[in-house]
N, C-alpha and C positions, 0 to 999 in steps of 0.2 A: 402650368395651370391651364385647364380647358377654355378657349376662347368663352361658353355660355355663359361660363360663372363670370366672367368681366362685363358679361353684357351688364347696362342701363346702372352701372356704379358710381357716374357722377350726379346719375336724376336719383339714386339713391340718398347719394351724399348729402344732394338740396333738400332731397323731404326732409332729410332726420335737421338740418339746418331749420327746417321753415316751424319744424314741430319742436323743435331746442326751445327751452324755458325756465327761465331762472329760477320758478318753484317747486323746480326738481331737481335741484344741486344739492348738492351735499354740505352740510356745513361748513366741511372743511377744505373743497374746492373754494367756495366764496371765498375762507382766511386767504386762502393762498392768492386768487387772485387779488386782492385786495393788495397783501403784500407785496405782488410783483408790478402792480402799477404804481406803488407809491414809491418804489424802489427804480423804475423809468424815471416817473417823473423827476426822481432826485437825481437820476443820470444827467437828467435834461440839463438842470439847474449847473452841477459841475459843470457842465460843459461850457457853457457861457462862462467863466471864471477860468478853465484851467485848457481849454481849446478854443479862447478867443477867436484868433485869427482861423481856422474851420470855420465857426460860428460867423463869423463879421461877412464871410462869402457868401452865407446861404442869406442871410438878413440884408444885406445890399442891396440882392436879389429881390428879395420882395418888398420890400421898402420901395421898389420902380415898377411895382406891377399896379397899385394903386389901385387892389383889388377891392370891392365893397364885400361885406360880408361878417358874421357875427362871431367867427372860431377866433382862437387867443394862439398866438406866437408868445410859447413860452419865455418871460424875462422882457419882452417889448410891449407897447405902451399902447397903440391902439388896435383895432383888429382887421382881422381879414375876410376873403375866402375859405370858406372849408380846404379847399383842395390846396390851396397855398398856405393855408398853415398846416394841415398834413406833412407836405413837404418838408419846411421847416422845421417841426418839432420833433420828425421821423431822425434827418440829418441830425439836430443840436443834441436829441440821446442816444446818439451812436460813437459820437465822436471819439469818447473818452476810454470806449469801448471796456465797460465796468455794468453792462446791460448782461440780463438773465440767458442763461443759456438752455436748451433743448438737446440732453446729447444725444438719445435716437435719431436726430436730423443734422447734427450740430449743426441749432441755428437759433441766433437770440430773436424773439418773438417779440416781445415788449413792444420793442423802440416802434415798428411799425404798427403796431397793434392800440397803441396807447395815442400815437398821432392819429391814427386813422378816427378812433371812437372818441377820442377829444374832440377832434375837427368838426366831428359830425355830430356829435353829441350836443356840442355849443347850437349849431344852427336849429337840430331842433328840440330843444328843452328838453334831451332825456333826463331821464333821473338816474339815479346811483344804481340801481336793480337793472336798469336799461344797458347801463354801459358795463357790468358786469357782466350779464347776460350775452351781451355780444363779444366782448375781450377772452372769455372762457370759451366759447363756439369759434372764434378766430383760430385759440391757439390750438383749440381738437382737432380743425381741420387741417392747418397747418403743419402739426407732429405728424398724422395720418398721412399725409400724402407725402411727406418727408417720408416716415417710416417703408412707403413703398419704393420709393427713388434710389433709395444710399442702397448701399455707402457709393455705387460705381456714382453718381450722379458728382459727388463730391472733387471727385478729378478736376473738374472745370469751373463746375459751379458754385457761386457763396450761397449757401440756403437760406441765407437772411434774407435776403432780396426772391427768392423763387419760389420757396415753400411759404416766405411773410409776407408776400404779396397777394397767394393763393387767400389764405387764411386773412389777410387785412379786408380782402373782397366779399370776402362772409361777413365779416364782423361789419362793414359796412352795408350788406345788403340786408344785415337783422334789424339793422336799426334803422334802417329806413323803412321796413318793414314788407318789403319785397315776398310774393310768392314762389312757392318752391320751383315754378319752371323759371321765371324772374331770376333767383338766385342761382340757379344753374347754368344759365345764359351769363351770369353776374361770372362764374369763376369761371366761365369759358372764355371772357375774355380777357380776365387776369391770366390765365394758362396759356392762353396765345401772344400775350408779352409779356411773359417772364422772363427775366437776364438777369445778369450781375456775373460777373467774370472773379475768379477767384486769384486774379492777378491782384487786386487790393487788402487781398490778406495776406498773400505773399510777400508784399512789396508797401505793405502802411500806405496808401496812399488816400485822398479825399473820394476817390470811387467806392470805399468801402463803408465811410458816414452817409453816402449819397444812394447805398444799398434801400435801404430800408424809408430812407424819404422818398424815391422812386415807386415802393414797394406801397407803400400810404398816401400818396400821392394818385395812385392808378386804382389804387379800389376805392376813394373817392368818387375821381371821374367815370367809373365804369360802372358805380352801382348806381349814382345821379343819373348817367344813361340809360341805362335800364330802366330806372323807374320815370323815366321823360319818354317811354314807348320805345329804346333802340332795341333791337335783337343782338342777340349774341349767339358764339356758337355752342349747340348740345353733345353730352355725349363725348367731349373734347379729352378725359382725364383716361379713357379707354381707347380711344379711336385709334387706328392702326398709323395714322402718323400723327397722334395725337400729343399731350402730355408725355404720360409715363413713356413712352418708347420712342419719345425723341431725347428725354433726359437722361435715360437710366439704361443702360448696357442689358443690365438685366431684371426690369418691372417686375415687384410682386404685389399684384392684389391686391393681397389678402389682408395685409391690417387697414386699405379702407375703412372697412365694416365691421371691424371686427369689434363685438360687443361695444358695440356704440351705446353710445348714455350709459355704460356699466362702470368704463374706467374714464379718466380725463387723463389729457395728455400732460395739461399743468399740473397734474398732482405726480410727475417725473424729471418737472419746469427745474432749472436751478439759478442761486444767483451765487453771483461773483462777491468773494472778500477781498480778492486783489484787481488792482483797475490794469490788467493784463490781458493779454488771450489765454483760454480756458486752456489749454494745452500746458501750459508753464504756471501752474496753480501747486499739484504734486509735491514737485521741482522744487516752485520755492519754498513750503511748507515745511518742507522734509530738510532740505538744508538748513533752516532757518533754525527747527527742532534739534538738529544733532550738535548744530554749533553754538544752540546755548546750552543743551545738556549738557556738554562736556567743556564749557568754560572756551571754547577756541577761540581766536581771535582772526581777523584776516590775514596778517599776516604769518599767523605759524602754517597755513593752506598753501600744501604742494600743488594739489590739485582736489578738483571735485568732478567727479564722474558717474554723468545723469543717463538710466535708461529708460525711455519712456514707451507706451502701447504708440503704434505709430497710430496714427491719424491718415497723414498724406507725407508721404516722401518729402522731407525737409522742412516738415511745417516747423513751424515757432524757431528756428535753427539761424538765423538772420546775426551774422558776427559785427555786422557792419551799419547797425540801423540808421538813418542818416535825415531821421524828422524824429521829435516827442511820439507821433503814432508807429511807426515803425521799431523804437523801443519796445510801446507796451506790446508791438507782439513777437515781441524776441525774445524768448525760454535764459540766454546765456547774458543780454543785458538785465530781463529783471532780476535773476539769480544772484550776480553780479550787485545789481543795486542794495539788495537785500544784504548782501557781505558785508558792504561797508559800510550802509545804515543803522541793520540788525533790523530793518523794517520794509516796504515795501510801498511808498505814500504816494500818490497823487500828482501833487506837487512838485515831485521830484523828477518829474517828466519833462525836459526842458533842453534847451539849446546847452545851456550851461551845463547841464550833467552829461549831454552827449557828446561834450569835451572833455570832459574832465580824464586827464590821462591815467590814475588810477583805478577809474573802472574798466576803462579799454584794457587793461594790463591785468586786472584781477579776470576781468572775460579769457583773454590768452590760457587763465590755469582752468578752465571752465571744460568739458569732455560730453557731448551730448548723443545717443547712439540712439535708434528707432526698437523698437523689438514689437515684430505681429506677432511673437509668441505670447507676450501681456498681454496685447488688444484680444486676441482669442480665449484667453485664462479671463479676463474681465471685463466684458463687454459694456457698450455705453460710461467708460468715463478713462480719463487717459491717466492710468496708474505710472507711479515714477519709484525706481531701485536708485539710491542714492548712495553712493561712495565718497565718502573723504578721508585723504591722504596727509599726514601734516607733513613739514620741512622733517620734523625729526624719527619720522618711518611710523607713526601710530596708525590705525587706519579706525573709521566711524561707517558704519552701513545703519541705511533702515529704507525700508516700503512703504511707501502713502497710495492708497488706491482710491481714497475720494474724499477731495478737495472737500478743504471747507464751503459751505454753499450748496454742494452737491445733495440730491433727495435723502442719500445714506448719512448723510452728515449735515444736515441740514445747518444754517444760522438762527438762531431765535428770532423773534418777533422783534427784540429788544435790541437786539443787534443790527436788526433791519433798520428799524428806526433810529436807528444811533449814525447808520452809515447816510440816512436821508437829512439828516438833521446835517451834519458835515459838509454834505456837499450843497445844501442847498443857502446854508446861514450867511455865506458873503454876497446872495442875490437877494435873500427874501427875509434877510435878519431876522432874531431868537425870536419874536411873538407872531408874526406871520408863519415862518418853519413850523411853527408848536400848532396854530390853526389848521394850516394845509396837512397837516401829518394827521390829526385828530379826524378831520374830515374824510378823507381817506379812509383810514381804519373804519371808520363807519359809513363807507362808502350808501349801504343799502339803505341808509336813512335821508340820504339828501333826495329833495323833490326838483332839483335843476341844478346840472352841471356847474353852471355859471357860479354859485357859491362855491365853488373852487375855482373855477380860473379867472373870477375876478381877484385872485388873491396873487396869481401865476403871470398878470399882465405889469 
């Protein structure tokens, strides 16, 4: 593509940012975002319950920063700084890693997106259209600059943390209510420190909840700079060692702009029905389906033989997960779990089950193989061909090509709700859960945030 047409794409980018407005949403962009934050927020909540020990890291943490400030750390008692509860609340709904997914960038948006405009939101009395307004122009710009990146960007990088940093820097500088050069300087310097190494999704470790609280965290402090007089740099998302051509092998443009304010990128947002990596969604679905169709039990299974759209050379493929987060992103442990449950839960993520020698041994009959032939046939979501074998020669086939969750399969409202109500009931018990959900859903009618996170403290 001609260098001309790259010129002034990210002073582009801030205009359509600074002229973004919530009374020109669609109705059913609002549903959706509405549902996806209430569906973080219920991240959050599990998380504090079933990733204590994550969780008790990042709150220790701020518990000694003895920061003043009006933002709510989700599940704790008094409050902070914006940017230190950004932090935190970015971490606590990542942990469980059961946040909404982005597959044109794969990358979950929420957790940083919902910390960032909480944080900020609290400090200054937006209302419910406010923080809409900005959570929905977060994840536009967000999927956008992802959609230009990937897939080569992906080799290295987690897009949670790169592309939901970019887009937490927006969503923070709308609400603070920054001008379009403002906002531009705003995500030039979220562009200029962008990281997150894809070694924590490979490998489950605490740098991958630490993604996205980095990511909320930095468009905090750089949109607060901004509107304190710093400069930032312009022009960065184009510039010849800018953004896109230091992340991406091969930069395209072109969905920047493209028909901007026509489509949203959350309305191709999805969320999760398994608290897994989206990768191993298919997988379990599909097995899950064949082996109640046909009555099978675990152990009449020779073997089961998964083939999935590749994503990245070995992703979800982990035989040996060796923390609760390193299961949920192992394709052959939660498959595994699912065999000998018949279900896929939460809970069941734990020291104790990543002993348990009967799933190590039903994983052994587990076969998982990559195919860029799928990922090419189905683009944006990771379809899985399932095989099973029983002891006595039967064999079961079927095709899942989009997860439950996913835009083509979406989950109902009611299901949404059903899943926030769960995970959030051991923190904020049945008449609090029913408040905060209620609220939510009618996000656009609240006049100050705080009538929801006084309920979240």
């Amino acid at each position: 593509m001609g260098h001309q047409q790259n010129e002034a794409i990210t002073e582009k980018l801030s205009e359509f940012a600074f002229n973004f407005s919530y009374a020109n949403l669609p109705r059913e962009v609002i549903e959706q975002a509405k549902l996806f934050i209430l569906d973080t927020v219920g991240c959050a909540l599990g998380g504090r319950t079933q990733a204590k020990e994550e969780v008790s890291w990042i709150t220790m943490f701020t518990d000694t920063q003895n920061s003043k400030g009006s933002s709510t750390i989700f599940g704790e008692k008094g409050k902070t700084s914006a940017a230190i509860a950004a932090l935190a609340n970015g971490a606590i709904a990542h942990t469980i890693d059961f946040d909404d997914t982005h597959m044109p960038s794969i990358s979950h948006l929420g957790s940083s997106l919902v910390a960032t405009t909480f944080a900020i939101g609290e400090e200054l009395n937006s209302s419910g259209e406010e923080i809409i307004e900005a959570f929905v122009l977060g994840f536009d710009v967000a999927g956008r600059v992802g959609r230009c990146a990937m897939p080569s960007h992906y080799k290295y990088w987690h897009p949670t943390a790169t592309f939901g940093g970019i887009g937490a820097a927006v969503a923070a500088a709308k609400l603070l209510k920054l001008e379009s050069k403002q906002i531009e300087m705003t995500i030039g310097l979220a562009a200029d420190a962008a990281g997150g190494l894809r070694y924590g999704v490979d490998n489950g470790d605490f740098s991958k909840s630490l993604h996205p609280a980095m990511a909320a965290m930095k468009a905090v402090l750089f949109a607060q700079l901004i509107k304190n007089g710093a400069t930032g740099p312009l022009g960065i998302l184009e510039y010849s060692s800018g953004f896109f051509n230091a992340f991406s092998e091969e930069p395209n443009f072109e969905p920047l702009l493209d028909r901007l304010g026509e489509y949203y990128e959350i309305s191709v947002g999805g969320l999760k029905s398994f608290p897994t990596i989206q990768c191993s969604h298919t997988a379990i679905s599909k097995t899950l389906e064949l082996v109640k169709e046909n009555s099978l039990k675990k152990d009449d299974i020779a073997e089961v033989s998964i083939i999935q759209s590749e994503t990245m050379p070995g992703q979800g493929m982990n035989y040996t997960p060796n923390s609760p987060l390193a299961a949920r992103l192992s394709t052959p442990f939660a498959v595994s779990l699912g065999l000998q449950d018949g279900a896929v839960s939460l809970e069941r993520f734990t020291e104790d089950t990543l002993a348990d020698p009967e799933i190590n041994e039903i994983m052994s009959r587990i076969k998982i193989d990559s195919s860029t032939q799928l990922a090419e046939e189905h683009p944006n979501t990771v379809a899985s061909v399932v095989d099973i074998k029983t002891l006595d020669g039967r064999k079961f086939s079927g095709k899942q090509i989009f997860a439950k969750g996913d835009p083509n399969n979406r989950m109902t409202s009611g299901e949404i709700e059903e899943k926030f109500h769960k995970l959030s009931l051991p923190v904020l018990g049945v008449d609090k859960a029913g408040q905060v959900a209620k609220k939510i859903i009618n996000l656009e009618a609240i006049r100050d945030l705080d009538e929801i996170t006084q309920m979240l403290r």
